[in-house]
C-alpha positions as CSV (number, residue, x, y, z in Angstrom):
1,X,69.2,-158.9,-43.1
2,X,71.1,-162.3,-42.7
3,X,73.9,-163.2,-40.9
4,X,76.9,-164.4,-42.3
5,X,80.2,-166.4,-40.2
6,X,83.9,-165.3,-42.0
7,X,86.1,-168.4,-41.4
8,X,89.8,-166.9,-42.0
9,X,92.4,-169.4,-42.9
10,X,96.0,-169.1,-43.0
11,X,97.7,-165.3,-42.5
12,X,100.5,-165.2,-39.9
13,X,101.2,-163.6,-36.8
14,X,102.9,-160.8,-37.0
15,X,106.8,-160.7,-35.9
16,X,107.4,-157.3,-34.3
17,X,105.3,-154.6,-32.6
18,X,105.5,-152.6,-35.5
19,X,104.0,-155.0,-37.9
20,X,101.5,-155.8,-35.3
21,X,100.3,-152.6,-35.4
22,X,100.2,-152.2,-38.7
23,X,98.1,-155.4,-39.0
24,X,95.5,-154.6,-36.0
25,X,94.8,-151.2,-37.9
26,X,94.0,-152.7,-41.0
27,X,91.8,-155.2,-39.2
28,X,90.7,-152.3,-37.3
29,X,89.5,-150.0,-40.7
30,X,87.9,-152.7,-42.4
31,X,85.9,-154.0,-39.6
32,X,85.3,-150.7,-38.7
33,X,83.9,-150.0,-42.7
34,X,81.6,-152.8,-41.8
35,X,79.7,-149.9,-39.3
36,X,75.8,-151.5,-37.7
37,X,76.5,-154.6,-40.0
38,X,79.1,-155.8,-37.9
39,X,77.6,-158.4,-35.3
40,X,80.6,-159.4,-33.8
41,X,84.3,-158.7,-34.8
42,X,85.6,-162.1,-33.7
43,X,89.0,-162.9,-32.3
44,X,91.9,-165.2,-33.6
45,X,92.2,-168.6,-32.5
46,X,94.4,-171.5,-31.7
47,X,94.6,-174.9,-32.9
48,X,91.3,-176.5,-32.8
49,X,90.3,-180.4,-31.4
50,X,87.8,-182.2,-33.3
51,X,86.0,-184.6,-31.3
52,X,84.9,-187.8,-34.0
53,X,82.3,-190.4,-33.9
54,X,83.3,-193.0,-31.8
55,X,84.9,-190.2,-29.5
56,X,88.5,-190.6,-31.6
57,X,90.0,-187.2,-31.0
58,X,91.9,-184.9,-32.8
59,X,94.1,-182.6,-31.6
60,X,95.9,-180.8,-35.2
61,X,93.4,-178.2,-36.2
62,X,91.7,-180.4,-39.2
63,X,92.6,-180.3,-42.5
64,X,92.1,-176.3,-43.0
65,X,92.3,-174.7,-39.7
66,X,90.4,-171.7,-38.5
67,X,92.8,-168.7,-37.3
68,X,89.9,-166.7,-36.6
69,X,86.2,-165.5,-37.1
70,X,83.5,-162.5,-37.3
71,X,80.0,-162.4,-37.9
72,X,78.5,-159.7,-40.0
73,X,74.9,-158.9,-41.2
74,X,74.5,-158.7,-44.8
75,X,71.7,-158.5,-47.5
76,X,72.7,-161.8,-49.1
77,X,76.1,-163.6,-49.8
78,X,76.6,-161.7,-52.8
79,X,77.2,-158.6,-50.3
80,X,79.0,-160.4,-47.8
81,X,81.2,-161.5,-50.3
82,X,82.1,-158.2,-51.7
83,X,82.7,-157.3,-47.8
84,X,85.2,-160.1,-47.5
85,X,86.8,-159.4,-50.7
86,X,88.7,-156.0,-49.3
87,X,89.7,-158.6,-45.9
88,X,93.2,-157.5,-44.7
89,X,94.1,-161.6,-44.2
90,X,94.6,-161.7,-48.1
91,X,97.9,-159.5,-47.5
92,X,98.9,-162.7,-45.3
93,X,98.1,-165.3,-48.0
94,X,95.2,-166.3,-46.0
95,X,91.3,-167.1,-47.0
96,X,87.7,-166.3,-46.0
97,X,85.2,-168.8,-46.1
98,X,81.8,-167.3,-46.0
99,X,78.6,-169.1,-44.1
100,X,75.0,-167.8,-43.4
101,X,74.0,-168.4,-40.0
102,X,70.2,-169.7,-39.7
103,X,67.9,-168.5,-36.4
104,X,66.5,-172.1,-35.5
């Protein structure tokens, strides 16, 4: 099996402890629907710096920021992709963008 990054954009944080809940346990289900495929169920994450050539830096998250990641075994990215099709981020108006990751 391969290993496939999810890149989420976008979704939101959410505004009380009751929505926050409600969002970790759908986070929680899906991942958890993932079972031995599930590498490592990520984390969110803040505003990224991009360092540039020249060492020009960047401090404003790029021009699609990252709000968080997970890494996931699947058979191919046909598979992964139906796994990141049921992603609760969608009910946020966010995205996943899909990677394999190569051993080297």
């Amino acid at each position: 099996m391969a290993k496939f990054i999810f890149i989420y954009h976008g979704g939101k944080a959410p505004e009380s402890e009751e929505e926050k809940a409600k969002v970790m346990d759908a986070w929680s289900e899906w991942l958890g629907s993932a079972g031995d495929t599930l590498v490592d169920g990520g984390h969110p994450l803040g505003i990224s710096t991009t360092v540039l050539p020249g060492g020009r830096v960047e401090n404003n998250g790029g021009a699609n920021p990252a709000s968080g990641y997970s890494l996931i075994e699947a058979a191919d990215t046909d598979t992964a992709v139906a796994f990141a099709k049921q992603c609760p981020i969608f009910n946020e108006g966010g995205s996943v963008e899909i990677a394999e990751c190569f051993d080297m």
